[in-house]
Steps between C-alpha positions, in 0.01 A plus 500: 500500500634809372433841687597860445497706825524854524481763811291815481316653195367800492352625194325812650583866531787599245477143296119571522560839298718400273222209403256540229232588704622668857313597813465829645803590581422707864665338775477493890867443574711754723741623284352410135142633366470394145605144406713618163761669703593139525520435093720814496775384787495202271590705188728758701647166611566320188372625223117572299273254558284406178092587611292337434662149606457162370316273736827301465721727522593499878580181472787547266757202477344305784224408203819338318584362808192344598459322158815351474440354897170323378402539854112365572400743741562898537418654862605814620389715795245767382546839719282723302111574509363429146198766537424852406354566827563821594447548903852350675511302795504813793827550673736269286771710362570305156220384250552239201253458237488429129226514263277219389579552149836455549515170682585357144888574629433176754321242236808637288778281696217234503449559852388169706386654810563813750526460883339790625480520849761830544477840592396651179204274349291707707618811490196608313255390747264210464340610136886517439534169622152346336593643171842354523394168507221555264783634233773183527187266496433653180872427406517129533684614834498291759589615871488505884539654827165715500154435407150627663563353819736324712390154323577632120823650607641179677422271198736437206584551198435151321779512220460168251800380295390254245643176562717606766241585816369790684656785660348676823564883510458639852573814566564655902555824619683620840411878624913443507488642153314753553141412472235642700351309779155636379502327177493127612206363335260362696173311501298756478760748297721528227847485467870362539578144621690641798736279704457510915897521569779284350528234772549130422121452653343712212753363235309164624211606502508671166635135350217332651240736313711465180488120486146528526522599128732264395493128298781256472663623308495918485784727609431773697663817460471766791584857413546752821532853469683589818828690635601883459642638147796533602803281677624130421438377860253237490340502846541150667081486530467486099747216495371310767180548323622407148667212629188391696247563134772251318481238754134517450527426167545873282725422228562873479544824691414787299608795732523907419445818576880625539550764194814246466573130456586310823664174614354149358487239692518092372285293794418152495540543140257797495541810333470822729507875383514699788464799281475525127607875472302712272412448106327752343493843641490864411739558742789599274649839564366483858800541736656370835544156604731419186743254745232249413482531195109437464541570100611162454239265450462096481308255356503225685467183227458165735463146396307285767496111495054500402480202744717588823477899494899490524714732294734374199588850361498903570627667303480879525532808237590807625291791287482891546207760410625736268232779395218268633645199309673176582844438385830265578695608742887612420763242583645690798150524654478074423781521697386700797197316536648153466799625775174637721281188524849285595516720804136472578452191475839393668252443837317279290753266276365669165719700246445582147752435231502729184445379187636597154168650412485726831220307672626335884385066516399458855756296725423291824646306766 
């Protein structure tokens, strides 16, 4: 079974408006009021950006990429309201949204499904929310993590691969991230499938509700939005938990939220992302933080065994947005990021070794 994995994508605000068909542009943030200030930074950054995109454009060589992996399923983390809602959730200082019309940028990479439970699917309030869900429906989208109530957004996505099995999609949230308390859904309300805390009781807990879903057979993949933007410490809580989810039988972690990648962990044979970095963003041009180098991006292309869940192959290609677009990385940048994931993952016996093409294979004790 063949998977692509990605960390955060969000298609709203400046990717929205350079889009065929953008949203207003007003914002609610502190320091920015109209979402093409964001497009221009871009182009101030590296150069004009040609409006009005291609759907596929964003996705630049990563489409190449993709094809030439034949992988079977495509599942990224979806941090962007698809809605042109127009009253903001109060008192949240940053708002994502793209329009409907423009959700043809997701069914462009042949997206499988979207975990959703973050801290910007409802960032546009519940008709944001509703109309998100109403829009990647539409698409042939599947996803997770939020629904109408607490039910909807526990279940998940049911991902078929012809003559290979099923795939289980769940998608968690931890207010760790970010998220508010108030939008847990509930069974009376709308909203996020929110985790408790991250202790090895919940992780138990959680697997005991997720085998409720499965048959012999299905591998369950369980993606968790939790953790700051910002830092490669991986609190000991998320790995406890992690480890605890594998033993239960996840075949993979799917962690992000940091604006950078993190560590990855091999355990029990199970693949763990404690954070996927960022993929697409409009944050080029934007300033501070650049010790982490968040502009590097990586698709994660793993290889499971279909019947045991274990891994066989990673192998990971490092990518940078360049006026709102996708591209290969340069070979000193292969470099830094294959040197940076050795140290990180020193703790946990995993390196990377570089490749002649510039993608990093995976390597485990």
């Amino acid at each position: 079974m063949r998977f692509f994995l990605c960390g955060d994508v969000m298609t709203g605000r400046g990717i929205d408006q350079a889009l065929p068909h953008p949203v207003n542009p007003v914002l609610y943030e502190p320091y920015v009021l109209d979402a093409r200030e964001y497009v221009a930074l871009a182009e101030k950054a590296h150069g004009l950006i040609p409006r009005p995109l291609n759907v596929d454009y964003i996705w630049g060589d990563a489409l190449r990429e993709l094809e030439c992996a034949h992988v079977d399923l495509r599942i990224a983390n979806l941090e962007t309201a698809i809605t042109s809602a127009e009253t903001p959730w109060p008192d949240k200082g940053i708002h994502y949204r793209m329009h409907p019309q423009n959700a043809g940028c997701l069914a462009a990479a042949h997206t499988s499904a979207c975990a959703l439970a973050n801290n910007h699917v409802l960032d546009w309030g519940y008709e944001g929310l509703a109309e998100t869900l109403q829009t990647l429906d539409a698409a042939g989208i599947a996803h997770a993590g939020t629904g109408n109530d607490a039910e909807q957004a526990a279940a998940p996505a049911i991902l078929d691969v012809p003559d290979k099995g099923r795939v289980l999609l769940f998608s968690f949230g931890s207010v760790t991230s970010g998220i508010p308390q108030e939008w847990k859904a509930t069974s009376i309300s709308p909203g996020v499938n929110l985790l408790d805390d991250l202790s090895e009781e919940t992780a138990a807990r959680l697997a005991d509700t997720m085998r409720q879903f499965q048959r012999p057979g299905d591998l369950i993949v369980a993606s968790l939005h939790w953790g700051s933007n910002w830092g490669y410490e991986i609190p000991r809580e998320q790995i406890a938990f992690a480890h605890r989810l594998v033993e239960e039988g996840v075949a993979i972690v799917h962690g992000h939220s940091s604006h950078h990648v993190k560590a990855i962990e091999v355990f029990n044979g199970r693949l763990i992302l404690y954070g996927c970095g960022d993929f697409l963003t409009d944050y080029e041009g934007i300033s501070g933080y650049e010790m982490f180098r968040g502009d590097l991006a990586l698709m994660y292309l793993v290889e499971l065994d279909a019947i045991s869940g274990e891994l066989i192959t990673a192998q990971l290609v490092p990518m940078q947005m360049r006026r709102f677009r996708l591209q290969r990385v340069s070979a000193s940048d292969a470099k830094l990021l294959c040197k940076l994931l050795g140290e990180l993952g020193a703790r946990f016996s995993t390196s990377t070794r570089l490749e002649r093409d510039g993608s990093l294979m995976l390597e485990w004790r």
